[in-house]
Structure formats: structure tokens, C-alpha cells
C-alpha positions in Angstrom: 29.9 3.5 -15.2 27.5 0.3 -16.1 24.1 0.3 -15.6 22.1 -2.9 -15.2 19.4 -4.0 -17.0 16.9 -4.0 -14.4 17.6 -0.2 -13.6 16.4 0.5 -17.4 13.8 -1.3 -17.1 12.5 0.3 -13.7 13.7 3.9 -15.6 11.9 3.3 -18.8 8.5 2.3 -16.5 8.2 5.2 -14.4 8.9 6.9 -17.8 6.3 5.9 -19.7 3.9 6.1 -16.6 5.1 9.6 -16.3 4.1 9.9 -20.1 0.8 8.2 -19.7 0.0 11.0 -16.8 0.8 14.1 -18.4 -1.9 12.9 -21.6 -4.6 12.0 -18.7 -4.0 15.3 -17.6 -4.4 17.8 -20.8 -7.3 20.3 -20.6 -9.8 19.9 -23.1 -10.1 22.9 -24.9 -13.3 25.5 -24.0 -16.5 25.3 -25.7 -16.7 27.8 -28.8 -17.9 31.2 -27.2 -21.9 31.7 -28.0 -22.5 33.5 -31.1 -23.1 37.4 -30.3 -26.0 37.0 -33.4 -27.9 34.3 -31.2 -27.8 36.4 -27.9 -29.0 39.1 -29.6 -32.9 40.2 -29.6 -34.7 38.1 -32.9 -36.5 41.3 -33.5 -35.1 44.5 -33.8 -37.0 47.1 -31.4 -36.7 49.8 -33.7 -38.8 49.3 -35.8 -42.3 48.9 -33.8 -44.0 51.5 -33.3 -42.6 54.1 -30.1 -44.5 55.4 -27.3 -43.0 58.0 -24.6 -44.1 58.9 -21.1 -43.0 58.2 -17.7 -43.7 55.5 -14.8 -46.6 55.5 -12.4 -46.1 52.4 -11.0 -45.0 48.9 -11.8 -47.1 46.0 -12.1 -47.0 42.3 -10.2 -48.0 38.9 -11.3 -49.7 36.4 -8.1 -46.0 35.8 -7.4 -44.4 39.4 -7.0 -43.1 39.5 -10.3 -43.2 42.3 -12.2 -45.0 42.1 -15.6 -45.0 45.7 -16.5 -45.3 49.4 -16.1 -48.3 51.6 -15.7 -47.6 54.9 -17.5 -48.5 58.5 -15.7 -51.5 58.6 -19.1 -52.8 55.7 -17.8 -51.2 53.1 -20.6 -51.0 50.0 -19.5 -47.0 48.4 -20.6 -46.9 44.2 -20.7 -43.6 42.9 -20.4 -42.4 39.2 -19.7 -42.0 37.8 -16.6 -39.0 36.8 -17.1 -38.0 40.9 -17.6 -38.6 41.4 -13.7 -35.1 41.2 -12.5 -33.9 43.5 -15.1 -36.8 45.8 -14.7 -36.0 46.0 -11.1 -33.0 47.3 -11.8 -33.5 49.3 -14.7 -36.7 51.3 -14.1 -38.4 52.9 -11.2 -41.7 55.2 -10.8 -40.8 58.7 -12.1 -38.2 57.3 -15.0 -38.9 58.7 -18.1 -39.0 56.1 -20.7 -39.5 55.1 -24.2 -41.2 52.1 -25.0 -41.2 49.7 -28.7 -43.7 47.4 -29.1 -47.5 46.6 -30.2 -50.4 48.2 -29.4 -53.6 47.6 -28.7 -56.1 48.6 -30.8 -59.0 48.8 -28.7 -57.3 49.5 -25.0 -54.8 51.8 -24.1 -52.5 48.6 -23.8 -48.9 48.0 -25.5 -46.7 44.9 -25.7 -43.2 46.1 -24.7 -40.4 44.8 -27.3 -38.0 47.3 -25.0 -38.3 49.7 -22.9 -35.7 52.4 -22.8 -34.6 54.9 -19.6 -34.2 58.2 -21.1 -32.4 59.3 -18.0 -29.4 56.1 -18.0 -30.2 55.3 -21.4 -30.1 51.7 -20.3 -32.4 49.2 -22.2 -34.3 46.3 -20.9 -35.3 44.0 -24.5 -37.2 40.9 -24.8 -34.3 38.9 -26.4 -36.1 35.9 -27.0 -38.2 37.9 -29.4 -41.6 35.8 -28.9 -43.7 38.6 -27.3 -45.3 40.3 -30.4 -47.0 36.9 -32.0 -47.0 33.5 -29.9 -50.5 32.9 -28.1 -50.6 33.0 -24.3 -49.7 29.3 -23.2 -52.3 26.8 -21.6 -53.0 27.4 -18.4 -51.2 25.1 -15.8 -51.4 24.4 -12.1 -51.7 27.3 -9.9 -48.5 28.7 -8.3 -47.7 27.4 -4.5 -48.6 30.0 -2.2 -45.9 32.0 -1.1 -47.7 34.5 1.4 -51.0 34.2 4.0 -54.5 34.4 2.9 -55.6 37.7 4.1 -59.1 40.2 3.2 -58.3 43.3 1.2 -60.9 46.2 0.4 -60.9 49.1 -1.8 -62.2 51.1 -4.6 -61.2 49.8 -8.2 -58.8 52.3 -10.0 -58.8 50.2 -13.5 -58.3 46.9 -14.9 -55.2 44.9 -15.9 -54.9 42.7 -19.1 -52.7 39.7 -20.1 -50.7 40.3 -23.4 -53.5 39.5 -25.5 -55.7 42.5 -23.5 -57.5 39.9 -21.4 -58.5 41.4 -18.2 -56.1 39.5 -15.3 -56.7 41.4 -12.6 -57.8 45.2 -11.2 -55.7 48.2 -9.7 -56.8 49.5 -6.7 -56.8 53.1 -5.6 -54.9 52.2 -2.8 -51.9 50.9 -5.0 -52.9 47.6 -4.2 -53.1 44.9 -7.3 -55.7 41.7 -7.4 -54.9 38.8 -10.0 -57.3 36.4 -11.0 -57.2 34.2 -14.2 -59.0 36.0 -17.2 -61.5 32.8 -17.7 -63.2 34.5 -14.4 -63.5 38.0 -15.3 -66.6 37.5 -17.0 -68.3 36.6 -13.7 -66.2 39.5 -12.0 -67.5 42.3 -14.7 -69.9 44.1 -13.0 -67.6 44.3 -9.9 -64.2 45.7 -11.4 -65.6 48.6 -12.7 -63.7 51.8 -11.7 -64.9 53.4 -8.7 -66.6 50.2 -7.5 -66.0 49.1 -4.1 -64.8 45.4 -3.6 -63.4 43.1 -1.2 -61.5 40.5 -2.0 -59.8 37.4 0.3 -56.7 35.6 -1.3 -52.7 34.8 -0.3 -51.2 38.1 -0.6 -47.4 38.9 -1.3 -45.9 42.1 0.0 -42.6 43.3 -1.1 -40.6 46.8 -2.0 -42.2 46.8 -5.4 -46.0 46.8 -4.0 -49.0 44.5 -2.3 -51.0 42.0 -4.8 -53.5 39.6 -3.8 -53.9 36.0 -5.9 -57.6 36.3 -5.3 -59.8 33.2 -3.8 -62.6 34.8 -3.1 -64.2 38.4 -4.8 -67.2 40.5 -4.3 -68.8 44.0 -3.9 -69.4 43.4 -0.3 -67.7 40.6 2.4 -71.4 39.0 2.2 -72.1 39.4 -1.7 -68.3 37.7 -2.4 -68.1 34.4 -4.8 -65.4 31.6 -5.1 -62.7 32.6 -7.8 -61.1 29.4 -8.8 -57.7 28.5 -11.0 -57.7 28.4 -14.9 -60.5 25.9 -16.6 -58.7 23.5 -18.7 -58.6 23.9 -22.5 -62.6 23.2 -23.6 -61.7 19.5 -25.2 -61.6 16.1 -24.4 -57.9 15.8 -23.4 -56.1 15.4 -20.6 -52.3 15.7 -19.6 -51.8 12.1 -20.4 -53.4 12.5 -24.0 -57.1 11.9 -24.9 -59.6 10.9 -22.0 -60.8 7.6 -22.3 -64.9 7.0 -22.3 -65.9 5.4 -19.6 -66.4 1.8 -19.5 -70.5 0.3 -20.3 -72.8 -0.8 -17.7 -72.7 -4.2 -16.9 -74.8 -6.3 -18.5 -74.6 -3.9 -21.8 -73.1 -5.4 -25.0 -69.4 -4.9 -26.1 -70.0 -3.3 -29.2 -73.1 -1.6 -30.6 -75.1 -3.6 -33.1 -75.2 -3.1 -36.6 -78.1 -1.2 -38.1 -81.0 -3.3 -39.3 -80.5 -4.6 -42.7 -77.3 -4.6 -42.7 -74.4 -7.4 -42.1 -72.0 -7.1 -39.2 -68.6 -6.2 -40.3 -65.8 -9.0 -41.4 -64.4 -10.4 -38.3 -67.2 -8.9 -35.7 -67.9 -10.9 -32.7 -71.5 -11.6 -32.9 -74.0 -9.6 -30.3 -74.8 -11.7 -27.6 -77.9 -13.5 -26.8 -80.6 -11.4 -25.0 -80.7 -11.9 -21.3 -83.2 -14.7 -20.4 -86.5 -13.8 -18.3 
């Protein structure tokens, strides 16, 4: 049987097209798997110090979030944030639990490292390990509102602290939780005392874990209450965009200051201008 040429050729094409297909086509190979070590918590838990007790109650940032436990002794637990899905579905009032972490020294306050069901045995651990030691972050911009501004009234059960044991906020008898940024609890003092009577006005959030309130507006009484506004800015002179710039002379005022008498403007100085004429 012959062949021709041209069939070759046309073979030897779609051959080498076929070729060129099958390399376009090869799956890269998969990332390397994340190292077990690096997923793992920085510190380990064990070896802070261990608390025992059971759950009264969780606690809820502005946003719903849960940030902790309340122990039946009254401790207060600080977890991350971050924690509040797993917490959710981890711990619930009535668990009995052991807790690692730091404690306060002057509050009955701890900073969970991990908190352990003793029922499940099931472990919730900060893995990123950054909860014993880093500072609380700047303040930022307040959190969009996510519920309606509504008036809440009660008697105060006890305060609630940050991580670093400033106070954030106060329980309320009724279960009830009101969050406003620490920089305005000295103002607040005389009013979250336990057993005080307050009312407070704010966008609340309601959802199966509890009620809390991002406060607006706080006071012993609806006509005694005062403006409680977001986080100050850090006390210096800079701004998101770097250091603030002074603002610009009044007109008519000289560029630069003038040298002190007796001595010699600087090399290079533009000299001061003439005094305005009368």
C-alpha cells in the first residue's frame, strides 16, 4: 500500500498538536500540605496556670460576638473574638469547664489560653497564641450598626473588662449586657456600680446567645443620661495619613521665624521681609 507525502504530513501535524495538548493539559501538582507544627497553638496551654468551674453565661461584644464566659463564682473568662464560632459550639451555660490562662491580679478576671468541656472533653485554644502578651490594638472606627437604637433599663449586676482588665461595659441583672469603649468608663464610674439603676439608649443586637446594647447614650435616670461617644484617638499628633501638619500662618505673618537677636541668619536663609509700611 503507498502512502503519499501529504497524508504524512497532515498525520505527523495532528500528531504533534495532539502532543502539544496533552502537555497544556497536565495538572500542576498540589501545594505542599500546611505544616501540622504551624497550625498548632504557639503556646502550649498546659502550662498556665488552671482554673475550674462551670458557665453562668456567655459574654457579647457590640456585635453579638461572644468574647467570653462568666463563671457561676463570678470570674470573669476573656477569650478572642475570633473564638465565638467555636465557643458556640463548644460551650453552653451549665458546662463544666477548665480554663488555662493569665490571671488578673487585682480582679477576678483570666485571659483564656483554652478552655476545656469536662463533659465532651472538647477544647477550644487560641492558636494564634497572641492573647497572653500583645497590647490591645488602637482603637478604629466604630462597627456599622447592625440592630435599632432602642432604651434599656436595669439594675447593674457587675462590670466587664477588656483583656487588659479595662472596664468595657456592665452586666445587668436582667442578663442584659451594655458595651461602651473603656476611654468612657471613667465618666460612667459612679453609675456602673452594682446595684445602681441605669438607663441606657444605643443599637441593640438580640440573638440566641443574649441582648447587648452598643451604648449612645448612659445615665442613672432617662433625664440625668450623657452622650457616650466612640474611642478617642491615640493622645498624639498623628493621623491615619502619618503626622498632622501645623496649620498654615496668618497672612501677612513672615515665612520663617527670625533669628534671635545677635545672631546671624543661617547659610542659605531667605532674609525676613521688610516691615509692612504705615
Amino acid at each position: 500500500m503507498r502512502i503519499s507525502f501529504s497524508t504524512m504530513s497532515i498525520g505527523g501535524a495532528a500528531l504533534s498538536a495532539m502532543s502539544g495538548l496533552a502537555l497544556s493539559q497536565v495538572v500542576a501538582p498540589p501545594p505542599p500540605a500546611a505544616s501540622t507544627a504551624m497550625q498548632a497553638a504557639v503556646y502550649d496551654p498546659q502550662q498556665f496556670p488552671m482554673i475550674r468551674g462551670e458557665i453562668e453565661r456567655l459574654t457579647l461584644t457590640a456585635r453579638g460576638d461572644i468574647d467570653g464566659v462568666i463563671l457561676k463564682d463570678g470570674t470573669e473568662v476573656k477569650t478572642s473574638p475570633e473564638l465565638s464560632t467555636q465557643i458556640a459550639f463548644v460551650l453552653k451555660p451549665g458546662d463544666r469547664v477548665t480554663v488555662h490562662g493569665l490571671r488578673a491580679a487585682a480582679l477576678p478576671l483570666v485571659r483564656a489560653v483554652s478552655i476545656t468541656d469536662e463533659m465532651t472533653h472538647r477544647t477550644v485554644t487560641d492558636s494564634e497564641g497572641s492573647m497572653p502578651m500583645n497590647p490591645p490594638p488602637l482603637p478604629g472606627p466604630p462597627p456599622p450598626a447592625f440592630g435599632a437604637s432602642r432604651e434599656t433599663s436595669g439594675r447593674v449586676r457587675m462590670a466587664l473588662h477588656g483583656p487588659q482588665g479595662e472596664v468595657n461595659g456592665v452586666l445587668l441583672e436582667s442578663g442584659t449586657i451594655l458595651r461602651f469603649p473603656p476611654d468612657q468608663a471613667a465618666q460612667l464610674a459612679s453609675a456602673i456600680q452594682p446595684r445602681q439603676t441605669v438607663v441606657a439608649e444605643g443599637i441593640t443586637v438580640t440573638n440566641s446567645l443574649g441582648t447587648v446594647v452598643d451604648v449612645q447614650q448612659f445615665g442613672p435616670s432617662r433625664d440625668r443620661m450623657v452622650a457616650v461617644g466612640p474611642p478617642l484617638p491615640p493622645p498624639d499628633d498623628r493621623g491615619p495619613a502619618g503626622p498632622r501638619r501645623r496649620p498654615p500662618p496668618p497672612p501677612g505673618a513672615p515665612l520663617t521665624p527670625p533669628p534671635p537677636a545677635g545672631l546671624a541668619p543661617a547659610p542659605g536663609a531667605l532674609p525676613p521681609p521688610p516691615p509692612p509700611e504705615g
